[in-house]
C-alpha positions as a Markdown table, in Angstrom:
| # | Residue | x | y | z |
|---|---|---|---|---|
| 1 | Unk | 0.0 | 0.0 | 0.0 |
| 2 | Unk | 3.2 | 2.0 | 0.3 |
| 3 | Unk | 4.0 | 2.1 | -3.2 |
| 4 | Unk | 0.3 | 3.1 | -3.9 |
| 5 | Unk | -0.2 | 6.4 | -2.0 |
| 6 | Unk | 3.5 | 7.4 | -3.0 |
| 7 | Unk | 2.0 | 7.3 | -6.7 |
| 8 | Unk | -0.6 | 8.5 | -6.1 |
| 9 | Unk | 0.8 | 12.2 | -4.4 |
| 10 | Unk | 3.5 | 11.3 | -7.1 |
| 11 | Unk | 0.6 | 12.2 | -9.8 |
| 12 | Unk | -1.5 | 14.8 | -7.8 |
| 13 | Unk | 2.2 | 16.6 | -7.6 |
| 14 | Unk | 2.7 | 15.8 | -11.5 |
| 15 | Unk | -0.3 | 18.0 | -12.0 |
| 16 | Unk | 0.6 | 20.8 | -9.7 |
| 17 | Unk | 3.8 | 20.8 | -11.7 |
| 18 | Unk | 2.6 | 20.7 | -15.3 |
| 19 | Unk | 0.6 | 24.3 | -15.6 |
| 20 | Unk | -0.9 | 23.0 | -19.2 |
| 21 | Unk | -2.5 | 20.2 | -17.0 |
| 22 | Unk | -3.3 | 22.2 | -14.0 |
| 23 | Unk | -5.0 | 25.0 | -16.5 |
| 24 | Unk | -7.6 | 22.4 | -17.9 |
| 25 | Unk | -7.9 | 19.9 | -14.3 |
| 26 | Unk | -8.5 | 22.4 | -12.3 |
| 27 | Unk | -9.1 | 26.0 | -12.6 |
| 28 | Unk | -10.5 | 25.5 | -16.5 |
| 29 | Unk | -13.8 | 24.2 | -14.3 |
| 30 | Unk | -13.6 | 27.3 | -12.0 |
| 31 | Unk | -13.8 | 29.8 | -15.0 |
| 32 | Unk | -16.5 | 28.1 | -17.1 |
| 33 | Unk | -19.1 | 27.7 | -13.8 |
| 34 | Unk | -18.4 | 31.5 | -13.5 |
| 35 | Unk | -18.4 | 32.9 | -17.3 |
| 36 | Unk | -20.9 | 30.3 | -18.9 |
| 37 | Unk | -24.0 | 30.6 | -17.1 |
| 38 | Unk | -23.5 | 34.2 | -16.7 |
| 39 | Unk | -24.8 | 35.5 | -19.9 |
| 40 | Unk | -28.1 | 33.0 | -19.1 |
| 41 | Unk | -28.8 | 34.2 | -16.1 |
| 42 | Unk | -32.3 | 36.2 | -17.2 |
| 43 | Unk | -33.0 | 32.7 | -17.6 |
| 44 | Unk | -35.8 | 33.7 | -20.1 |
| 45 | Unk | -35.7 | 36.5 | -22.9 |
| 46 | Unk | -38.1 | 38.8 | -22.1 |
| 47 | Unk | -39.1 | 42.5 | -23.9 |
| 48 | Unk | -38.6 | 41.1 | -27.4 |
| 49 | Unk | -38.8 | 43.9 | -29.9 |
| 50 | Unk | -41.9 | 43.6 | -32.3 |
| 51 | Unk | -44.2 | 45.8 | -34.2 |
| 52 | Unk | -47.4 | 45.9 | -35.2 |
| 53 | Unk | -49.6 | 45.9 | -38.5 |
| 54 | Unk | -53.1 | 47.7 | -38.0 |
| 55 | Unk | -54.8 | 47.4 | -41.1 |
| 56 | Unk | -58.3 | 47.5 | -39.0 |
| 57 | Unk | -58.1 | 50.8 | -37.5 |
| 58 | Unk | -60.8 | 50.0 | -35.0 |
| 59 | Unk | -61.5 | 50.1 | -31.3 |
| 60 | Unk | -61.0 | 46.4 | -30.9 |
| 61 | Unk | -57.9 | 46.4 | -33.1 |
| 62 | Unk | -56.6 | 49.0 | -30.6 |
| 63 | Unk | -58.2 | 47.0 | -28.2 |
| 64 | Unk | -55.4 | 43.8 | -29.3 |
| 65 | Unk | -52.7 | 46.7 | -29.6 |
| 66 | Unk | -52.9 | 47.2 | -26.1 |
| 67 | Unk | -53.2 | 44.1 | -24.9 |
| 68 | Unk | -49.6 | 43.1 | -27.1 |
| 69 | Unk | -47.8 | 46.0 | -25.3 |
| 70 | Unk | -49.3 | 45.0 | -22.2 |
| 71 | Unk | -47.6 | 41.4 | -22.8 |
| 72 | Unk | -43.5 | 41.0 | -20.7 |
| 73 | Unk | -42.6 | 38.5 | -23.5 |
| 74 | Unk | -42.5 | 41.6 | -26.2 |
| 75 | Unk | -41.9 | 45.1 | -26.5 |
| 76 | Unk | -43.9 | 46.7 | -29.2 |
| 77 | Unk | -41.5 | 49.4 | -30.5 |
| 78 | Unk | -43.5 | 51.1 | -34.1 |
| 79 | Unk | -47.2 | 50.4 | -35.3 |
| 80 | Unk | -46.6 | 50.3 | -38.9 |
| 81 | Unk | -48.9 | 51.6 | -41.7 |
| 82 | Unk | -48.1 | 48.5 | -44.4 |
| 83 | Unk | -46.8 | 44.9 | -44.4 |
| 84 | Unk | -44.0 | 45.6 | -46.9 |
| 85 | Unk | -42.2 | 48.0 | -43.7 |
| 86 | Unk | -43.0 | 45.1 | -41.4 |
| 87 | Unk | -41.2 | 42.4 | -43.2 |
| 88 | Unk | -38.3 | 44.6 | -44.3 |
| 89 | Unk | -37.8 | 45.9 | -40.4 |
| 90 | Unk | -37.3 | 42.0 | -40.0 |
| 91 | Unk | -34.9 | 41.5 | -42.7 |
| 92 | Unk | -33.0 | 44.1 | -41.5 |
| 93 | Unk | -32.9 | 42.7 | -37.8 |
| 94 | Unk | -34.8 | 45.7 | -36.6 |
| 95 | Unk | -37.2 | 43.6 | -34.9 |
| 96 | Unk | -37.8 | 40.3 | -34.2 |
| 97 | Unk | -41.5 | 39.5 | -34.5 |
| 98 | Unk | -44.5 | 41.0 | -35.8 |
| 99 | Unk | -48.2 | 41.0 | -36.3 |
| 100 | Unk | -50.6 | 42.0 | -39.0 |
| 101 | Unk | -54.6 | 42.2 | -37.9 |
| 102 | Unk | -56.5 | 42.5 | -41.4 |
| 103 | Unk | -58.7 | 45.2 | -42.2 |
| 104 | Unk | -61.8 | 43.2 | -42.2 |
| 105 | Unk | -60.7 | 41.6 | -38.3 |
| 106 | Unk | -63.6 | 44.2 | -36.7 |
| 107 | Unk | -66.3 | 43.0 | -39.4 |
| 108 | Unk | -65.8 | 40.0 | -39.1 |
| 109 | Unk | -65.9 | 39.1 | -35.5 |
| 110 | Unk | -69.2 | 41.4 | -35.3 |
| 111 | Unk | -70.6 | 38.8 | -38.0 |
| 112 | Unk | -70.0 | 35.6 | -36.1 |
| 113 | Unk | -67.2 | 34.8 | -38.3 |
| 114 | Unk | -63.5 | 33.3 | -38.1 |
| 115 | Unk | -61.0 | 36.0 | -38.1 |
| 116 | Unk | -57.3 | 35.6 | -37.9 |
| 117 | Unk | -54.2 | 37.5 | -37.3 |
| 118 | Unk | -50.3 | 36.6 | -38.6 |
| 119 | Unk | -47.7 | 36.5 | -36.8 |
| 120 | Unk | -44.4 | 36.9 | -37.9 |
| 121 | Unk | -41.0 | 35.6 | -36.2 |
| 122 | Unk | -37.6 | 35.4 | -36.7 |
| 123 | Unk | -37.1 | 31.3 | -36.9 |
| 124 | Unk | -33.5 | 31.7 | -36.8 |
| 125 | Unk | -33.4 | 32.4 | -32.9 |
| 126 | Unk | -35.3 | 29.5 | -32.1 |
| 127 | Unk | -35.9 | 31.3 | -28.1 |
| 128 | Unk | -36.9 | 34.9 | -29.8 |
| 129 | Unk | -39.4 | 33.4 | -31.8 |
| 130 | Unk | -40.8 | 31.1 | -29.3 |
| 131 | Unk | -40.8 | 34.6 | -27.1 |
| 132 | Unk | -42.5 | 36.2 | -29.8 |
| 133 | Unk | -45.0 | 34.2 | -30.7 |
| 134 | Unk | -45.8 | 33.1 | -26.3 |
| 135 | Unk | -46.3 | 37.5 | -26.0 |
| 136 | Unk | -49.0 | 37.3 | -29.6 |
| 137 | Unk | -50.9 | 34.5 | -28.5 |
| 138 | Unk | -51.5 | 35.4 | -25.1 |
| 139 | Unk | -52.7 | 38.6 | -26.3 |
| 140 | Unk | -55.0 | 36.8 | -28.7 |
| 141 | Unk | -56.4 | 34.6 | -26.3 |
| 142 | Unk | -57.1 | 37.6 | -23.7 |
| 143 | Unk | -59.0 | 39.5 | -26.3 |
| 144 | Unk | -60.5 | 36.1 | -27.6 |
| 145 | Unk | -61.8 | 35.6 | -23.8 |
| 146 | Unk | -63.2 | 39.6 | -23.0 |
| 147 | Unk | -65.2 | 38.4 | -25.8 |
| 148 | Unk | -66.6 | 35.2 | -25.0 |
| 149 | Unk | -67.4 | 37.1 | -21.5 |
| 150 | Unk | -69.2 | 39.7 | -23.6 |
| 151 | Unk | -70.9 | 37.7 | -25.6 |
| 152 | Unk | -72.3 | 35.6 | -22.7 |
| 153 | Unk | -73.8 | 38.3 | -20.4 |
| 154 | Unk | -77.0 | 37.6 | -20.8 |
| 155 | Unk | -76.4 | 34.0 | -19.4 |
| 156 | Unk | -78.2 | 34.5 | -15.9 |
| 157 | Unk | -75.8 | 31.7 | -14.0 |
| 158 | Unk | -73.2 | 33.0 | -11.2 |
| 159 | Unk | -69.5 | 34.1 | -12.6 |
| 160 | Unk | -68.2 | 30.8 | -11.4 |
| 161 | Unk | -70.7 | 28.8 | -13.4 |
| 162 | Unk | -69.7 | 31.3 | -16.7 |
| 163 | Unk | -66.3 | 30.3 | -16.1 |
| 164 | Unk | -66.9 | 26.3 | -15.9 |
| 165 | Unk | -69.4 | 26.6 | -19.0 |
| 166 | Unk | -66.2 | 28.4 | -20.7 |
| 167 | Unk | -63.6 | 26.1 | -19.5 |
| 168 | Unk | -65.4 | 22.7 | -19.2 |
| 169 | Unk | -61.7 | 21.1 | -19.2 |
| 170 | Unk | -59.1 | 22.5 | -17.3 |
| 171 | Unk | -55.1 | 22.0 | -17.7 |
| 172 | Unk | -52.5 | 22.5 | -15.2 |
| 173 | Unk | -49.2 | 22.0 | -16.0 |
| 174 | Unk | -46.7 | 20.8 | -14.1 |
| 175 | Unk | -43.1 | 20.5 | -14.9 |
| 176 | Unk | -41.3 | 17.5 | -13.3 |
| 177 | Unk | -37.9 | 19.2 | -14.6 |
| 178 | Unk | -37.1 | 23.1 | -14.5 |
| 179 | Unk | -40.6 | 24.5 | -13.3 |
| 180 | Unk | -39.7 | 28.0 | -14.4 |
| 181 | Unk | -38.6 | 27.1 | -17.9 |
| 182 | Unk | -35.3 | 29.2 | -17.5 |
| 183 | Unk | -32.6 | 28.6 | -20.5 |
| 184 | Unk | -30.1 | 28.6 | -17.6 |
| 185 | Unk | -31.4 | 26.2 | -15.9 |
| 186 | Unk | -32.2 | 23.6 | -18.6 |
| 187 | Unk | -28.8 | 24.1 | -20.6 |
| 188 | Unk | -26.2 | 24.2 | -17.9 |
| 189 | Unk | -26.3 | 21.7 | -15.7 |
| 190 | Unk | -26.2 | 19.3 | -18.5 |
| 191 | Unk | -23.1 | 20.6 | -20.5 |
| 192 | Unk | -21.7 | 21.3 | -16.6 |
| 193 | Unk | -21.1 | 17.2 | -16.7 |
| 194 | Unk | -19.7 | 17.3 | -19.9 |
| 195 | Unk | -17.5 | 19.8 | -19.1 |
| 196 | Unk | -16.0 | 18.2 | -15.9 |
| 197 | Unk | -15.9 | 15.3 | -18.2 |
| 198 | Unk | -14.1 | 16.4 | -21.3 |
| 199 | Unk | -11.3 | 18.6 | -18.5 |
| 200 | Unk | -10.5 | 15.1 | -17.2 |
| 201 | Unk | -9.9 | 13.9 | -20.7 |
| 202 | Unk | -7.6 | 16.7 | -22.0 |
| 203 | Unk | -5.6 | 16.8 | -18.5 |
| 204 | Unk | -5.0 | 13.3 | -17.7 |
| 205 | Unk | -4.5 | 12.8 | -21.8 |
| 206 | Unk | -1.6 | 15.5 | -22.1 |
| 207 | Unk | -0.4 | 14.2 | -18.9 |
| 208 | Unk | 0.1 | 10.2 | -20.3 |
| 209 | Unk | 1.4 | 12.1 | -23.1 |
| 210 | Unk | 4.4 | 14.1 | -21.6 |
| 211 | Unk | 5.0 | 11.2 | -19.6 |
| 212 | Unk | 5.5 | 8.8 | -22.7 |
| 213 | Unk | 7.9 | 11.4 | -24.2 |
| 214 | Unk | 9.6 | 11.8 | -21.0 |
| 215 | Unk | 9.1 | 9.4 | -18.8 |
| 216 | Unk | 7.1 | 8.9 | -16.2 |
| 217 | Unk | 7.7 | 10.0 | -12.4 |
| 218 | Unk | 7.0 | 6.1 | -11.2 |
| 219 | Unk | 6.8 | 2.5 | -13.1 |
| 220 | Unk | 3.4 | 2.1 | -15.2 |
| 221 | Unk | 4.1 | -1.8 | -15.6 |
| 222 | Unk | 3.0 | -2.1 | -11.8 |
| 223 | Unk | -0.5 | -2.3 | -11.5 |
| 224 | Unk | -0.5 | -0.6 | -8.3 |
| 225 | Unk | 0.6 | 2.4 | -9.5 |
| 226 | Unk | -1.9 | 2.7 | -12.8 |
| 227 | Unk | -4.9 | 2.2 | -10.0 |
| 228 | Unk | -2.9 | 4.9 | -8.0 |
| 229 | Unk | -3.4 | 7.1 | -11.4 |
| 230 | Unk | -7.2 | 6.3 | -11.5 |
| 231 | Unk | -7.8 | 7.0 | -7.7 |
| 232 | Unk | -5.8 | 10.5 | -8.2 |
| 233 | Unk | -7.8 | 11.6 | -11.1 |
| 234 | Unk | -11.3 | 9.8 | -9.4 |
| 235 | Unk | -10.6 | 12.3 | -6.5 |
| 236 | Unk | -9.6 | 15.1 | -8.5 |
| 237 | Unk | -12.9 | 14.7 | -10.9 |
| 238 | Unk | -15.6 | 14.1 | -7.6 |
| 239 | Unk | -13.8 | 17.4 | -5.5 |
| 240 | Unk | -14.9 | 19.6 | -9.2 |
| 241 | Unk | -18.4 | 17.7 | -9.5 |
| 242 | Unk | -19.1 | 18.8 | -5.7 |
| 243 | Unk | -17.7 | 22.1 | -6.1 |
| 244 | Unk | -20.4 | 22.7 | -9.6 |
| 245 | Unk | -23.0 | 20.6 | -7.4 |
| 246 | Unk | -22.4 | 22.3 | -3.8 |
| 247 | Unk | -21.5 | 25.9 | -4.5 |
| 248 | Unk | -21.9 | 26.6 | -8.7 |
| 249 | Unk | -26.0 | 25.2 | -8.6 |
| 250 | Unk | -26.1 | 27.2 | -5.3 |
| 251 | Unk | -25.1 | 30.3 | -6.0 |
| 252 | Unk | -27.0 | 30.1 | -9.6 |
| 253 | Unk | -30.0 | 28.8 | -7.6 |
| 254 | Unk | -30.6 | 26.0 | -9.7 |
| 255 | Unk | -33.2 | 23.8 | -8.2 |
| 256 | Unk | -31.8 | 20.8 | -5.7 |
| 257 | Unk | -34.1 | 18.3 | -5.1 |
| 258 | Unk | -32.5 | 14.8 | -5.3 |
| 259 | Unk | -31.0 | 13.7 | -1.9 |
| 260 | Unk | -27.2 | 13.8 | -0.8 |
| 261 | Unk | -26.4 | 9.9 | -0.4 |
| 262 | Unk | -27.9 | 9.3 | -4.2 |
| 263 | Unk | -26.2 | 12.4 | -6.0 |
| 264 | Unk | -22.7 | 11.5 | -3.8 |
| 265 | Unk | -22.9 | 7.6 | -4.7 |
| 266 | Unk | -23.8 | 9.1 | -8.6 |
| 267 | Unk | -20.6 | 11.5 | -8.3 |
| 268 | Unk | -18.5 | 8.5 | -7.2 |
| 269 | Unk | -19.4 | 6.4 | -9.9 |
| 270 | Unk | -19.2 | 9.1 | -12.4 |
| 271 | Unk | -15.7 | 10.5 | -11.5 |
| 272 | Unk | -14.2 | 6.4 | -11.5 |
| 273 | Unk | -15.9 | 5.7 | -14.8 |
| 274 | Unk | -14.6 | 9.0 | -16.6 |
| 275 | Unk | -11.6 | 8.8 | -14.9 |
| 276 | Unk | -10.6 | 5.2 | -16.6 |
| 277 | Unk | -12.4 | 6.2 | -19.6 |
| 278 | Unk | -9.9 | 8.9 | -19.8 |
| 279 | Unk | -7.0 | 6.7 | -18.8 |
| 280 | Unk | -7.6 | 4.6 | -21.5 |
| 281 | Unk | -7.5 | 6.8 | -24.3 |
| 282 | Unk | -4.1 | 8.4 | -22.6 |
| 283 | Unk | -2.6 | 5.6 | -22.9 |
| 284 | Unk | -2.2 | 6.1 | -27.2 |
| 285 | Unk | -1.6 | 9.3 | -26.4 |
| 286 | Unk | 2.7 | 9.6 | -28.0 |
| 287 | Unk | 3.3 | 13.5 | -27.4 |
| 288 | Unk | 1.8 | 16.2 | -24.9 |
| 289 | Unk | -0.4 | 18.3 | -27.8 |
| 290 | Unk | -1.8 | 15.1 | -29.2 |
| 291 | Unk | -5.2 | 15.8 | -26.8 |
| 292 | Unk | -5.7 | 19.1 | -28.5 |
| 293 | Unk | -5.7 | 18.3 | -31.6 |
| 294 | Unk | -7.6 | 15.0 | -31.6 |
| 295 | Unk | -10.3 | 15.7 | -28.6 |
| 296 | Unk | -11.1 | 19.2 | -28.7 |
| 297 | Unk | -13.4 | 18.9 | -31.7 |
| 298 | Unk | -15.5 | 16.0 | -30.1 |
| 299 | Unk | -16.9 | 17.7 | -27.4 |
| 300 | Unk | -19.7 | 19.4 | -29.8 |
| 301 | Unk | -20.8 | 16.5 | -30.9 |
| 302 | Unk | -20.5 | 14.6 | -27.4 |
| 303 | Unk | -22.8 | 17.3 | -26.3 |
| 304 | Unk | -25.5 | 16.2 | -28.6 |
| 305 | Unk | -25.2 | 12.7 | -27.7 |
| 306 | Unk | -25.5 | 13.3 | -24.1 |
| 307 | Unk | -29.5 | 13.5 | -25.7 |
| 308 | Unk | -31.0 | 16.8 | -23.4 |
| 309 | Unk | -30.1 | 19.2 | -26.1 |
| 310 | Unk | -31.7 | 16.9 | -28.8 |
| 311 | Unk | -34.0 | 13.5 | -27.7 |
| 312 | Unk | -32.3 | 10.4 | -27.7 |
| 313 | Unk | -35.5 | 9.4 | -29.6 |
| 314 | Unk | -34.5 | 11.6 | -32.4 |
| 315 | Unk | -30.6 | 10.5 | -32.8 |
| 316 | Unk | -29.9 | 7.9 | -35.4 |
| 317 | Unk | -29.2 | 4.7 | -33.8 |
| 318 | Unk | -25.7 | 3.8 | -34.8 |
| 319 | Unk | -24.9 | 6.6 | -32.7 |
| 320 | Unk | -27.2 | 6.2 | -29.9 |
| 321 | Unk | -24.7 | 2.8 | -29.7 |
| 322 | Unk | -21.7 | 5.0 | -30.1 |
| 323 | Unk | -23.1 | 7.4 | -27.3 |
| 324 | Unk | -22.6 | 4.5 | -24.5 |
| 325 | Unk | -18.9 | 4.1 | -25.1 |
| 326 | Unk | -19.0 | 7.6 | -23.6 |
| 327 | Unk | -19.4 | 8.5 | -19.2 |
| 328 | Unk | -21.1 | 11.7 | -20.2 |
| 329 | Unk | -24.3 | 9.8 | -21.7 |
| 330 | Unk | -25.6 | 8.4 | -18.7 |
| 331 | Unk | -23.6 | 10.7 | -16.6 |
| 332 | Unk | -25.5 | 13.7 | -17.5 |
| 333 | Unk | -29.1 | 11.6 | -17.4 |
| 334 | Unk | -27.8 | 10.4 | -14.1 |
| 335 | Unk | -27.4 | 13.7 | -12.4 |
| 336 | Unk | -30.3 | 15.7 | -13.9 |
| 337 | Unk | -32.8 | 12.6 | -12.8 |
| 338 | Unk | -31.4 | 12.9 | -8.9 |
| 339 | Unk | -30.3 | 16.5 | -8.7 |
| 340 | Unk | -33.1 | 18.3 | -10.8 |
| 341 | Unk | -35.6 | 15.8 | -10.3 |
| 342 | Unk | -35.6 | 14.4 | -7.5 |
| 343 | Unk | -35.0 | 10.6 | -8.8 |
| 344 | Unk | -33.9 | 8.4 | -6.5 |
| 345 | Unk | -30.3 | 5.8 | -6.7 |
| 346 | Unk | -32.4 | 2.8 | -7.7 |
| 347 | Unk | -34.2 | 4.7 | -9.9 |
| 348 | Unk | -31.5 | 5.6 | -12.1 |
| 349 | Unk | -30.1 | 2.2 | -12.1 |
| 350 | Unk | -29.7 | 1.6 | -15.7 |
| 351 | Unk | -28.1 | 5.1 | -16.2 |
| 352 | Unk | -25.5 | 3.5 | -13.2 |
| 353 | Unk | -25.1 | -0.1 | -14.7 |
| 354 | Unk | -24.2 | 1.6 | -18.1 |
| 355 | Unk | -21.2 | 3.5 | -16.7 |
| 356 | Unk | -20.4 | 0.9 | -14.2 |
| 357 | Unk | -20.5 | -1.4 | -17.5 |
| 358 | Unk | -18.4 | 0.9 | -18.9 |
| 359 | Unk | -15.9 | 1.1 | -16.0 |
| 360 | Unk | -15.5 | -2.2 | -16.2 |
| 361 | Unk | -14.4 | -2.5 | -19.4 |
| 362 | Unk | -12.1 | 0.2 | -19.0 |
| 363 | Unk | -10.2 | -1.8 | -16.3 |
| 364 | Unk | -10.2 | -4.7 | -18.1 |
| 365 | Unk | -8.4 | -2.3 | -20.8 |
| 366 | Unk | -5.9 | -1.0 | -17.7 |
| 367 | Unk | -5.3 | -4.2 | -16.5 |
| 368 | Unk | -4.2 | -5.7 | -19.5 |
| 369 | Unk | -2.8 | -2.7 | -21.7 |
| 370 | Unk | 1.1 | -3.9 | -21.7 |
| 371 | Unk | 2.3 | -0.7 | -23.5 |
| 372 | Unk | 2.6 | 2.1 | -20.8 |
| 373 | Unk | 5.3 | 5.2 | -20.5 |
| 374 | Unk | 8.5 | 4.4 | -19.3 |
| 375 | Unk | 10.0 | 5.1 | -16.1 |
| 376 | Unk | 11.5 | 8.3 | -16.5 |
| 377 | Unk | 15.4 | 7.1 | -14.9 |
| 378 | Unk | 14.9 | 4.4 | -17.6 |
| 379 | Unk | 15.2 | 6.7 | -20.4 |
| 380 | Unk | 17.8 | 8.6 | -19.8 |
């Protein structure tokens, strides 16, 4: 046991040592938990700048007007006389919505007759136009409702019958995950994971790399001291997840409602599965910038696979197979069942089996592996 904990302070010194290494272990998670949710932290866009169309000119056009300005998702900024100013304000990113109520919207609704109203939104900011379009309809509906009131006056019921004869079926909605629907909130606790993940990789990678060009501080061929390597970067990769966990979700106010034991037994397994996962792929690694220029592109699409910022349901399956080879898949499902929503351990248990699975296989790979850097005294 000796020979274990001296390489394993032996490696935790390595990293103090190597700046490169200590840059992406340990402080590059410190300055993304404090620049990347920053810019989300509204959580939801609100005040989105529209304009209006009023080709109706009426009191209830007005009447829609109002309601539209009255609206936090939007911001009417210009009433415009034609459609032709409308759409070219929105080509030339003066806006980013808009709506046009017809000339014959007054007659119409005074006949008994459908009327409708376009909306126009700016598709290529996928949150402005589902902002835009949230602010329109709720101003449609209001109006659409004063109506329905007005129209059913002479019903001689109480206001609380009105209302049930209006609303016969009632929806509440009830989000298991992110109640208030915050961007923040949805986006980064998911790519937090990948990030710890992907840190690990490059660190531990460029490490295993300097080490095969120039040896390393202890002898790899032992397996004491590889399983002194994975227990050094386990405990480096659990103290970042309960730093992002602890004090990042914390101070961001990100919801909490799993319980400690399941999100610390998740962590654990987590940090030992990426850690060998990482391990493994070191150990091809032949020079120190070989991480950078091989690993860096993959965390993109390793963010899509992770399946919260598109459904699993949706990704081709060849690479819903490929996704498992990687910690961050059921990693990030892992955490944002217990820790967002409240899942219990056993009921993430085939999120855990696929990492422990995958853990497994990685020690096999350590175990086994014969090629390993050199002991540095050895190649000099």
């Amino acid at each position: 046991m000796r020979g274990f904990f001296r390489s394993y302070w032996q490696t935790m010194l390595a990293i103090v040592k190597d700046r490169n290494v200590l840059l992406l272990i340990f402080i590059g998670p410190i300055v993304y938990s404090i620049y990347y949710p920053f810019p989300y932290s509204p959580e939801q866009v609100r005040e989105i700048p529209v304009a209006i169309v009023d080709l109706d000119h009426t009191s209830l056009s007005r009447e829609l007007v109002r309601l539209a300005q009255a609206s936090p998702d939007i911001k009417v900024i210009g009433l415009m006389d034609d459609v032709s100013s409308l759409e070219k304000a929105l080509r030339d990113g003066d806006i980013d919505g808009g709506m046009i109520i017809p000339d014959d919207f007054n007659r119409n609704i005074k006949r008994g007759q459908l009327t409708k109203t376009v909306v126009l939104g700016n598709g290529a900011y996928f949150m402005l136009n589902r902002g835009g379009l949230l602010g329109f309809s709720g101003a449609v509906q209001a109006l659409s409702s004063k109506l329905e009131i007005a129209h059913e006056r002479g019903f001689t019921g109480s206001s609380a019958q009105e209302k049930e004869r209006r609303e016969p079926v009632q929806l509440e909605l009830s989000a298991a995950s992110n109640p208030s629907g915050g961007y923040s909130t949805y986006v980064v606790p998911g790519v937090a994971i990948i990030v710890l993940q992907q840190t690990l990789l490059l660190g531990l990678c460029m490490l295993l790399g300097s080490w095969r060009a120039s040896g390393a501080p202890y002898d790899m061929t032992l397996f004491q001291n590889r399983l002194a390597l994975l227990f050094a970067g386990t405990t480096i990769c659990c103290l970042n997840t309960f730093y992002y966990i602890g004090i990042v979700y914390w101070v961001q106010d990100y919801p909490h409602m799993g319980k400690l034991e399941d999100l610390m037994a998740v962590s654990i397994i987590f940090s030992f599965t990426a850690t060998a996962w990482a391990i493994v792929i070191g150990s091809f690694m032949r020079y120190k910038v070989q991480p950078i220029i091989h690993l860096i592109p993959t965390s993109i699409p390793i963010i899509f696979l992770a399946g919260f910022a598109w459904p699993v349901e949706s990704i081709p399956a060849p690479l819903v197979i490929l996704s498992k080879l990687i910690p961050s898949t059921a990693g990030v499902q892992a955490f944002i069942n217990v820790d967002q929503m409240g899942a219990s351990f056993a009921q993430v248990l085939p999120e855990v089996l696929s990492m422990l699975l995958l853990l497994s296989a990685s020690l096999l790979f350590i175990t086994f592996k014969q090629s390993w850097p050199k002991l540095a005294e050895k190649l000099r």
